[in-house]
C-alpha positions as CSV (number, residue, x, y, z in Angstrom):
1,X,140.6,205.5,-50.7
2,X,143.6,202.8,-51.5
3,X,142.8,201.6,-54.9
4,X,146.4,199.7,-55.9
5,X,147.2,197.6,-58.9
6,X,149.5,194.6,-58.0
7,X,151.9,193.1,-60.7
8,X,154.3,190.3,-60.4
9,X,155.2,187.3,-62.9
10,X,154.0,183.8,-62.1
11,X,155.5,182.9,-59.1
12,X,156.1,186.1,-57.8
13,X,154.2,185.9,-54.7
14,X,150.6,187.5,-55.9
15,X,148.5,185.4,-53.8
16,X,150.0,185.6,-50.3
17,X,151.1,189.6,-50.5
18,X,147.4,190.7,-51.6
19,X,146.3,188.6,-48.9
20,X,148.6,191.2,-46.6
21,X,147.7,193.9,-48.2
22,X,144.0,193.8,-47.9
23,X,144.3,192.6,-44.6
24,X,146.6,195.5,-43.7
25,X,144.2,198.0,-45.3
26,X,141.0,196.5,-45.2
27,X,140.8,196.6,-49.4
28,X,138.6,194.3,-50.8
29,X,140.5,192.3,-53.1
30,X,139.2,192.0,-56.8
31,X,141.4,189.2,-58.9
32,X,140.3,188.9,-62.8
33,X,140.4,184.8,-62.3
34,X,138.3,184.7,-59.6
35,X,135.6,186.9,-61.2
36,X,135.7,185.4,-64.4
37,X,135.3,181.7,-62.9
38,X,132.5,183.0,-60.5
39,X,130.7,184.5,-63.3
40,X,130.9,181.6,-65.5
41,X,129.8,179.2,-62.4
42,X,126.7,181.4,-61.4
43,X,125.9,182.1,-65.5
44,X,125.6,185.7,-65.3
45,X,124.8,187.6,-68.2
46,X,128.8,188.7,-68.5
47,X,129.6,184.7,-67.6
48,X,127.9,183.3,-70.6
49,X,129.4,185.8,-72.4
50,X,133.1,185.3,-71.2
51,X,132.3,181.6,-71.5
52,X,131.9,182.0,-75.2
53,X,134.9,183.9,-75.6
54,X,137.0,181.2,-73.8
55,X,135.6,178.2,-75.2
56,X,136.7,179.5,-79.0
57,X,140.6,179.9,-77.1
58,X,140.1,183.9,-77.3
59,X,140.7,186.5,-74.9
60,X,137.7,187.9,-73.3
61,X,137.0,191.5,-74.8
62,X,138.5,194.7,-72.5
63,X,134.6,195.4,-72.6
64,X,133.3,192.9,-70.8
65,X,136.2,192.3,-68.4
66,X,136.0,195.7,-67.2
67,X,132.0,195.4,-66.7
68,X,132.9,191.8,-64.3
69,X,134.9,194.7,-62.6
70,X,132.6,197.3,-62.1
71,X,130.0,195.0,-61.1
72,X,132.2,193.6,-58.4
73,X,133.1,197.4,-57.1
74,X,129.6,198.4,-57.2
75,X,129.1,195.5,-54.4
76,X,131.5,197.0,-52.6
77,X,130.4,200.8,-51.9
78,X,131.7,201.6,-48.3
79,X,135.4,199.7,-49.2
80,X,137.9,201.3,-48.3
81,X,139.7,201.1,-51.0
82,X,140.7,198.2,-54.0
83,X,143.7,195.6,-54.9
84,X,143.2,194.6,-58.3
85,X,145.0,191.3,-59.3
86,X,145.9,190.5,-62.7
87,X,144.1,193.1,-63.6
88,X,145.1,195.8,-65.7
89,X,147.1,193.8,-68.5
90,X,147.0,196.4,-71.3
91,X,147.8,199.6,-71.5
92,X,144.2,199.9,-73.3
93,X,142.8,198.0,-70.1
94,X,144.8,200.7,-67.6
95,X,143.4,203.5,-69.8
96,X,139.6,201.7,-69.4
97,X,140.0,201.4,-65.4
98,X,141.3,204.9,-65.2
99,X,138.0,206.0,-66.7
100,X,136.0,203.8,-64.5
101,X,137.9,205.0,-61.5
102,X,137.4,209.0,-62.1
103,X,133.4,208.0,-62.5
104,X,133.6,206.5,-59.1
105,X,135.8,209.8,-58.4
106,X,138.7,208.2,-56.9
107,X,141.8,206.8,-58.9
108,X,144.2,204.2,-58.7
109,X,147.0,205.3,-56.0
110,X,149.4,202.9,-57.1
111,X,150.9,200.2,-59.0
112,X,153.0,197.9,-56.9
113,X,155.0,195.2,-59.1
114,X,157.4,192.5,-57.9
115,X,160.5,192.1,-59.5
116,X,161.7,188.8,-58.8
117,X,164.7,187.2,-60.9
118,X,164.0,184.5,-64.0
119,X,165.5,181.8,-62.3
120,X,163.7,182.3,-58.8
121,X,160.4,181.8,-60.6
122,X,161.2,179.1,-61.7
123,X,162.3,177.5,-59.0
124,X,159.0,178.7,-57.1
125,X,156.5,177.0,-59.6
126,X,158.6,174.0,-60.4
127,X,157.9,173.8,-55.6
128,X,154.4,175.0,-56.3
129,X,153.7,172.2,-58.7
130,X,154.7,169.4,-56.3
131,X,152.3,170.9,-53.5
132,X,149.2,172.5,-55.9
133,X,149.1,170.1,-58.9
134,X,148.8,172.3,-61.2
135,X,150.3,171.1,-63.9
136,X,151.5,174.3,-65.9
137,X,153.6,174.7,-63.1
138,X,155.6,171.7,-64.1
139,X,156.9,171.9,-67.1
140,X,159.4,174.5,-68.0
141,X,158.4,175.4,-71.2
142,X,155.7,176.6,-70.4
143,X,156.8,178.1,-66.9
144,X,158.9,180.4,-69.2
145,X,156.4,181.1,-71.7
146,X,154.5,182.6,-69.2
147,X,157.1,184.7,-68.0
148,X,157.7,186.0,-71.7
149,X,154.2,186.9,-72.1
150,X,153.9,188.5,-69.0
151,X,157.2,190.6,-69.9
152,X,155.3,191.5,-72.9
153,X,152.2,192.5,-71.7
154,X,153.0,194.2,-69.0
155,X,155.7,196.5,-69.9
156,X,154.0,198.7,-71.2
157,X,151.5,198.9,-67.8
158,X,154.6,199.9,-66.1
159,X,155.4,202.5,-68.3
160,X,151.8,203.4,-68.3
161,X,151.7,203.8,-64.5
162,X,155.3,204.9,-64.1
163,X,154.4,208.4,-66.4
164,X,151.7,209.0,-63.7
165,X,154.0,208.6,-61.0
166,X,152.6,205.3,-59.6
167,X,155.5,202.4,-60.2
168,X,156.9,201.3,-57.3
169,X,159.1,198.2,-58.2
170,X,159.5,195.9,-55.1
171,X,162.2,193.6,-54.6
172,X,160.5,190.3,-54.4
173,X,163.4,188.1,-53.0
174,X,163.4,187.8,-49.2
175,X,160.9,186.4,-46.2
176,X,157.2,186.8,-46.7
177,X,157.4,189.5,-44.0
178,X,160.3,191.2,-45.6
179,X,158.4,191.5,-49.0
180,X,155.2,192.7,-46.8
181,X,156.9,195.4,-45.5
182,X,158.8,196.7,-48.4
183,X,154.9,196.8,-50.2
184,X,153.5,198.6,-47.2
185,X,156.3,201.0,-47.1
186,X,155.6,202.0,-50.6
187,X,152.0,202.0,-50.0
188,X,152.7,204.3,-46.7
189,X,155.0,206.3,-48.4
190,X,153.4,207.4,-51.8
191,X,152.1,210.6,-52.0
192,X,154.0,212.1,-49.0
């Protein structure tokens, strides 16, 4: 079993390298956003919950985060393996999925996180904006808030998964392909 965690800032590419990734190793991929919303749209037990959460302007509890999640793998059975996308944020959270994981008696194989300059984010949003609409890629104070809190939060996670042995950094600068390959080399090559 592949079971990878995939980090990047906003802007780094997320979307379209999971895309390759699950594609290349037939994961099933599991993004927090997407569960969350579907969750909250179908009012599941764990939705209304979350819902609750959100609509006070708090984070949803590690607890019932990690639930969506194991709700989603136990869907999944015969996979092949997991990407999980935005998805551990804490090093609390890491510790939680670990646990999970060894129940299901695999573990997480790696972390793969793209390292892509301040500036080239910014740029990237600022381009995603004008096609997506979304507007907190507009405005660049809050472009590079995100990037601070994602700094914050997910340093440690690195560190976390870097004292397991399973940090790859990846250079996120490049072609789509080129950034594909250098995450499926590191995929390939782990462990060997």
């Amino acid at each position: 079993m592949i079971n990878l965690v995939l980090f990047g800032p906003p802007g780094a590419g997320k979307g379209t390298q999971a895309s390759n990734l699950v594609e290349k190793y037939q994961l099933v991929h599991l993004s927090t956003g997407d569960i969350f919303r579907a969750n909250i749209k179908g009012e599941t037990d764990l939705g209304k919950l979350a819902k609750q959460y959100i609509d006070q302007g708090n984070l949803v509890p590690d607890e019932v985060t990690i639930k969506m999640l194991e709700s989603e793998v136990d869907k999944h059975q015969d996979a092949y393996g997991f990407i999980f996308d935005g998805f551990p944020r804490t090093t609390p959270q890491a510790e939680a999925l670990d646990e999970f994981m060894q129940s299901k008696n695999t573990s997480i194989t790696l972390m793969l996180a793209l390292q892509v300059p301040d500036e080239e984010l910014k740029k990237r949003l600022m381009k995603r904006a004008e096609t997506s609409g979304r507007a907190d890629d507009a405005d660049s104070n809050i472009i590079e808030n995100r990037i601070e809190v994602y700094k914050k939060e997910t340093a440690p996670v690195a560190a976390y998964y870097q004292n397991q042995n399973k940090l790859a950094e990846i250079d996120g600068l490049g072609t789509i392909e080129e950034i594909s390959q250098r995450l499926f080399a590191a995929v390939d090559n782990h462990g060997q």
